[in-house]
Structures are given as structure tokens and as C-alpha cells.
N, C-alpha and C positions, 0 to 999 in steps of 0.2 A: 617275491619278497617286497614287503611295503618300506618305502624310503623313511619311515619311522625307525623300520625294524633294521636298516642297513646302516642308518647312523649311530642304531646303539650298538652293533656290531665293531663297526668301525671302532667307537669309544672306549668301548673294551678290549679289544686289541690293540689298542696304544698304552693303556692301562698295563697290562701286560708285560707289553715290552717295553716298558721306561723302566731307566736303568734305578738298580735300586740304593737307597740312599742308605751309607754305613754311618752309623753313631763314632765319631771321637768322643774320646776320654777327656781333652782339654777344654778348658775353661773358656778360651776362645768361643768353641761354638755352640756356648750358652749367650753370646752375644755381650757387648759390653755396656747396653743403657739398655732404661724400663722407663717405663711412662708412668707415674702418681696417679692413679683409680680414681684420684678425689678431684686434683686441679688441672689434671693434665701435663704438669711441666714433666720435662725429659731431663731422666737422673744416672746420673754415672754409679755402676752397682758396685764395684771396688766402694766409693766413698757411702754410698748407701748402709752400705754391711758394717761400714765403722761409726754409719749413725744407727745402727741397730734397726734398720729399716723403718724411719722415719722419714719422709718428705721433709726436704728443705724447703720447699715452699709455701707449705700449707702448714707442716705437722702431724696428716695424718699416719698411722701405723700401718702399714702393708704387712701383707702375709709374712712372719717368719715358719722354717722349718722347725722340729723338734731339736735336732741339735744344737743352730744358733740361740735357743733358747735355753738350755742347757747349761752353753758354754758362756752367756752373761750370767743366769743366775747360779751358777756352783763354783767354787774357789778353785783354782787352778788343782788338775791331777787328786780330785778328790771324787770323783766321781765316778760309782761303782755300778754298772747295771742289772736287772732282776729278769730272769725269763725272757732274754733277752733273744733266745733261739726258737720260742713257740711260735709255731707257723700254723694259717687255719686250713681248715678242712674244706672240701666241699657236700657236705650232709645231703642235703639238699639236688646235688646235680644241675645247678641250676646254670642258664643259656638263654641270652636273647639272642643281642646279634653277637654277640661273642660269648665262650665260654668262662661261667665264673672262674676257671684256674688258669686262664690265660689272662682276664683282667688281672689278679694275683699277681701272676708273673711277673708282666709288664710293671705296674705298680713298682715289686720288690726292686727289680733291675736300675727306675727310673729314681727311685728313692734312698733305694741302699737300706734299705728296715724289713723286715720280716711282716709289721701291720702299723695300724697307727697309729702308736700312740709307742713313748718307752718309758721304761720304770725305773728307778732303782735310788741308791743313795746317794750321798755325797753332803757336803759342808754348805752352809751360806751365813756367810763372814762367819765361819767357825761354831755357828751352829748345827748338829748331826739332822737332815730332815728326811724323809720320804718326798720322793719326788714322781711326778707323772708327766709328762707332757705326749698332747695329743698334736699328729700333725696331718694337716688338712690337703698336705701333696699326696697323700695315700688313700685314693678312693673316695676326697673328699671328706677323710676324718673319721670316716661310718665306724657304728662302732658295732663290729661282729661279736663272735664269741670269744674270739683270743683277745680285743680288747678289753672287754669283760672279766675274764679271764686274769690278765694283767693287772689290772687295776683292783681287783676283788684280794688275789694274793698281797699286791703293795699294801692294800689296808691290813690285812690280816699280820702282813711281817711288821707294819707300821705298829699297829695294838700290842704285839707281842713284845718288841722290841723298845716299848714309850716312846715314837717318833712322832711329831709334831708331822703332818700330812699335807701337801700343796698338791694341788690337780690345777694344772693349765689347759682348760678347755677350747678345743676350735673342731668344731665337727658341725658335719650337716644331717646329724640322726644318726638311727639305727640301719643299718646295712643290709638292704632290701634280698640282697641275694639267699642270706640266710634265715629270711623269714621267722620265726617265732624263737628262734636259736638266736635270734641278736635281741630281740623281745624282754627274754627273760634275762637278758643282762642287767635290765633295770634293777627287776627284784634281787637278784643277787649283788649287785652294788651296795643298795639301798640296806640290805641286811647286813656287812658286812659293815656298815659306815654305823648304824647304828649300835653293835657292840665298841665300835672307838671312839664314837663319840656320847656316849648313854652308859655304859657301865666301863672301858678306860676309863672317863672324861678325861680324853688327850684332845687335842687342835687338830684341825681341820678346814684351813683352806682354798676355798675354790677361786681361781683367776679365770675371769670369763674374755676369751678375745674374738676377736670376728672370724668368722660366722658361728655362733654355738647356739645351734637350733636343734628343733625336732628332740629324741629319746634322751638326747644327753643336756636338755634344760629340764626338761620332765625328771629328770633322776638327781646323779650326783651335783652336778652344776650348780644345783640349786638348792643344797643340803649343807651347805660349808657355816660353820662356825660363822665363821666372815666371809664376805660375798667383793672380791674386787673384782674390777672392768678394766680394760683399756678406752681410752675415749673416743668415741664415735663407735666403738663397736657395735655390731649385727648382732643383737641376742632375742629369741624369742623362739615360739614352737611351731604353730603353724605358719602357712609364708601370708605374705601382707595381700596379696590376691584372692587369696582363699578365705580372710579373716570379712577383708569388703563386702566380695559376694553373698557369702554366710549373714551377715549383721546388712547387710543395702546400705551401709553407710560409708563417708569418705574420711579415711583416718588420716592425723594428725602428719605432716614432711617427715617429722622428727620419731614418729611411732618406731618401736622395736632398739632402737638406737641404747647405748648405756646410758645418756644423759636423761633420756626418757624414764628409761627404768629407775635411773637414782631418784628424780623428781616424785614418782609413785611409790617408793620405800622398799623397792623388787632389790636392790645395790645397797653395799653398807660405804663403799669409797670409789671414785675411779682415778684413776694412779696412771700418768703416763709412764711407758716404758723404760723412759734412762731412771725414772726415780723407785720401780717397780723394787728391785733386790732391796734396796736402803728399807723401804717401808713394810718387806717381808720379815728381814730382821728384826727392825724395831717392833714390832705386833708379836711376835714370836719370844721377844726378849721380855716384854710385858708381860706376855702369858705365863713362861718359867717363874718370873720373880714375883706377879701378883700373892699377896700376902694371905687373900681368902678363900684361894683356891684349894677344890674339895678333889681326892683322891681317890679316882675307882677301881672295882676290879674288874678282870675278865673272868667271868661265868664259867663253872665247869662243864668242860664239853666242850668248854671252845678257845681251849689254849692250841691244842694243836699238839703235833708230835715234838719231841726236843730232836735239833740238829746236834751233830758227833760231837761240836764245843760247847752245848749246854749239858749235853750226857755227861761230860768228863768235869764240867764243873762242877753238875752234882755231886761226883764220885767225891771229889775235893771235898764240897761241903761237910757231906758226911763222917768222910773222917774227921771232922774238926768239930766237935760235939757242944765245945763250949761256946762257940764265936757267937755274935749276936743272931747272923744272917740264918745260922741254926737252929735258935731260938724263932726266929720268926717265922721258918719256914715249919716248925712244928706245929706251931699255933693256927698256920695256915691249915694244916694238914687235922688236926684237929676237927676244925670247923668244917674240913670236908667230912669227916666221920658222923659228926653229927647230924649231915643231912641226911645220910643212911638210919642215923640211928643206934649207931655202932658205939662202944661203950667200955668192950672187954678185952684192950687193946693197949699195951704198955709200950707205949714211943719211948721209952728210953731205950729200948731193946734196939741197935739198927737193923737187925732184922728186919721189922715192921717200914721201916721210911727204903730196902729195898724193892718191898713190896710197891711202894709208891716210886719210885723207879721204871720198875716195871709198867706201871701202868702209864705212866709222861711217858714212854718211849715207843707203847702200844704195841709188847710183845705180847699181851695177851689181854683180851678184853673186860671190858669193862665187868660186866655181868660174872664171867667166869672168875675174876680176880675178887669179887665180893661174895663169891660163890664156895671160897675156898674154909678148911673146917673152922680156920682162925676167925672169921669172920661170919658173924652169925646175924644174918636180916631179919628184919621183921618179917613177919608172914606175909605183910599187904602187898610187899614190894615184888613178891614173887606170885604174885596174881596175876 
């Protein structure tokens, strides 16, 4: 045996038998100072978190979790979450030095979240909004399928529901482990954003904070109504190494930065964090009250099925023949018949609007429901 080979022997037989280190649960030993990324000074993290993790000495913004952002931007106990138990798969099988379902794991354990990013509703200052926030202690941010996923639904409940929409982005891309399954997140975002924002026309705010790079400046990030930053933020797609080498040129101290991007028209504000909720408000209050603002719909086919409390409210409406909301929803249903074609069909009967019941609830399909003898298609449609 080569004294090479005895040393690494050695090495890993100490490896071995060093005793193993158990995680506590207390706060303790998460340690009680951080160091500022930006200036260096040493900060007490009790006082840190009640400055919303801003640097006392500098100003700049350090990492927060999804939670502490949550719990500044939603009104106390009004915060509801969505898909809050999807957990991802491993499709793929995929293994470098570790397996993708033990990163997972670890991850969940160290985190406390299922993946990274969380959905759902809640108030801000008594505004009803959709909410996302991505957090970047989870693998980094990456955004797999259940991110995807998540986010795709939030829009969709957001459209259905008229919700005014915010995504706080902090991720470092698409999540390599699931290769083309994190890919196609994009396009399904991007589709999903564009019936809320192109035929809703509901809001749509994106908050970009550091690091939001890679698939997720490529997509959603960069699709918002209004586009805000934190200052000094990391935003951009490829990394600034690869941008050099690529182009032989030496980019700007300040390149990829938010301050950079507001100066080139890439940002519409950057908002530090203690003033972040006030100026969500007020942008969101302007948008409800603007006076010439135009009202869209959602496209048939992509309302979605009714949950048990819009089933029973229809039941309600129905019975009430005269109300206005009856009236409207005939005229709605109306203009559905017409894209068929459909003509020989008396809404006053309710008969006819259980039939349209039926179909928002999607006991039977679409095809087969205009297929029936009451309802008689043009020849073309059944080509």
C-alpha cells in the first residue's frame, strides 16, 4: 500500500467515526449574528428581522424567506394558502452526487415548505389579492413542475375569481434536475398569464428581488403589468461570465443590477422594502378606481369547472328569474349559443340554463351536451 493510499484510508476512517452532529429545533443554533453581503458589518438577526432584513449600515436587502414576506405584505390572520400540500416528483430519476429525492428532502426538512415558492390569498391593507412568493432557501428558487404548477393554478384562480395578481420573484432558474418538465413551465405560465391579463384585463404584478435570474426572468418576471425591483437587486438571465466571454467585452460594475435595468426601461419603479406593501396598495387602488378602465372576459373553455359554492350559487340564481345577475347571466349564455350557431332554444324555460349547469360543472361534455336533440349544430361543426 502506497502512503497516498494509507492516508486516504486513514481520512476516511475518521470520517466514519466522528460522532454525528443532531439538528436542535431552537433558534439558538441558528446562531444569533449575520454578516451584511454588501458592507461587511456584523448584524444582530432578532434586530435584523424587525428591520425586515435590511442592513443597518448600508441598506442593502438580504435574502428574506417566503414567509417573512408574506407576513409583512398580508394584514394580520388573513392569509389563506392554495396547493399548499403539492409535492414534486422525480420523473426524470435523476442523481449526481446525491439523489434528486434526497435534495427534496433535505430541502423540505430545512425549510418547512413542500417546494419554492407559496400561493394563495389574503388582504393587503384590505385589499382581496393573489399572492405568490418564491423562496430562494429551497434549491435555490428553481422553478420545477410544482412551481409551475402552483403558480399556473394561482393565475387561473386569480382570473376566475377577479383578483388583482402579485408574484415576488427570487429564483436562480429552471430546476435542472427536471429537465424539460421544468422547461415547459415557462409556456404554461406565459399562457395562463395571458388570458388574465389579454382577455380578464385584471393586474398583474411582478416584484423582482435578488437573485431572479435564468427561466424565471425569461417568463413570468418579466410579463407583469408593472414591473418593481428591490434596489441593488441581481436580475437578469444569463450569468455575467458567460455574457463577457460570449460578447469579448468588459461589462458595466453596475450591469444586471435593478438600478441598471431601470436606467434601460427593463423596470417600471424600484421600491425599497419597508415602502414595498404602501406602494402595492396604492398602484392597486388606482387600478380598481381608474375611470377608463375596459372590462374583459374569460374565453369559453377556459373558465374552468365551478367549485361546490359557485354550484350552489347558481342553484340560487336560478331560482330568482327576475334579479338583474339573472338577466345577465342569460345574455351571457346567449352569446355562448351563438358561437354555435344555436337559435331554437327558449332561456326562459330553466330547463335550458340547467343544461348550462351541467356543462360549468363538466358532468358531461362539451360535444355530447351540444349533441343533444334540443340542440341542433350546424353540419360544419361536426366535421
Amino acid at each position: 500500500m502506497s502512503i497516498l493510499s494509507w492516508i486516504e484510508e486513514q481520512r476516511k476512517l475518521k470520517l466514519l467515526n466522528a460522532p454525528k452532529y443532531k439538528k436542535t429545533d431552537s433558534n439558538t443554533a441558528q446562531g444569533l449574528w449575520t454578516r451584511c453581503d454588501h458592507c461587511g458589518v456584523i448584524l444582530y438577526i432578532k434586530h435584523l428581522k424587525e428591520n425586515q432584513r435590511v442592513c443597518f449600515g448600508c441598506g442593502f436587502h438580504l435574502q428574506m424567506t417566503s414567509s417573512e414576506r408574506i407576513e409583512h405584505l398580508i394584514d394580520t390572520n388573513t392569509w389563506h394558502p392554495i396547493n399548499e400540500t403539492l409535492s414534486p416528483g422525480d420523473p426524470l430519476e435523476f442523481k449526481d452526487q446525491k439523489a434528486y429525492t434526497e435534495r427534496l428532502k433535505e430541502a423540505q426538512e430545512r425549510t418547512g415548505l413542500q417546494d419554492g415558492i407559496q400561493t394563495g390569498t389574503g388582504l393587503l391593507d384590505g385589499i382581496p389579492v393573489a399572492l405568490g412568493v418564491m423562496d430562494f432557501n429551497f434549491m435555490g428558487g428553481s422553478m420545477g413542475s410544482v412551481v409551475g404548477e402552483k403558480i399556473t393554478r394561482l393565475i387561473e384562480y386569480a382570473t376566475h375569481q377577479g383578483l388583482p395578481l402579485i408574484i415576488v420573484c427570487a429564483s436562480g432558474g429552471a430546476r435542472m434536475q427536471e429537465g424539460i418538465f421544468s422547461l415547459m413551465q415557462m409556456a404554461k405560465i406565459s399562457a395562463a398569464l395571458h388570458v388574465h391579463q389579454n382577455c380578464a384585463k385584471l393586474l398583474y404584478i411582478a416584484v423582482l428581488t435578488s437573485p431572479t435570474t435564468g427561466g424565471v426572468t425569461a417568463s413570468f418576471a418579466m410579463l407583469g403589468d408593472l414591473i418593481f425591483a428591490e434596489p441593488k437587486a441581481l436580475i437578469g438571465f444569463a450569468g455575467r461570465r458567460v455574457i463577457e466571454q460570449t460578447l469579448q467585452e468588459q461589462l458595466p460594475d453596475d450591469f444586471q443590477t435593478s438600478e441598471y435595468l431601470l436606467h434601460h426601461g427593463l423596470l417600471d419603479l424600484i421600491i425599497p422594502r419597508s415602502f414595498l406593501k404602501q406602494a402595492l396598495s396604492e398602484t392597486i387602488t388606482l387600478y380598481k378606481e381608474a375611470p377608463l378602465k375596459t372590462h374583459g372576459k374569460i374565453l369559453y373553455g377556459q373558465r374552468g369547472s365551478l367549485t361546490k359554492v359557485q354550484e350552489e350559487r347558481f342553484r340560487r340564481l336560478l331560482s330568482k328569474p327576475n334579479s338583474d345577475a339573472y338577466k345577465t347571466f342569460v345574455k351571457e349564455f346567449e352569446s355562448l349559443l351563438n358561437v354555435f350557431n344555436i337559435s331554437n332554444i327558449d332561456l326562459t324555460k330553466s330547463t335550458s340554463l340547467e343544461h348550462a349547469l351541467e356543462l360549468a360543472t363538466k358532468k358531461t361534455t362539451q360535444i355530447n351536451w351540444l349533441n343533444q336533440n334540443q340542440f341542433k349544430l350546424r353540419s360544419s361543426f361536426n366535421k
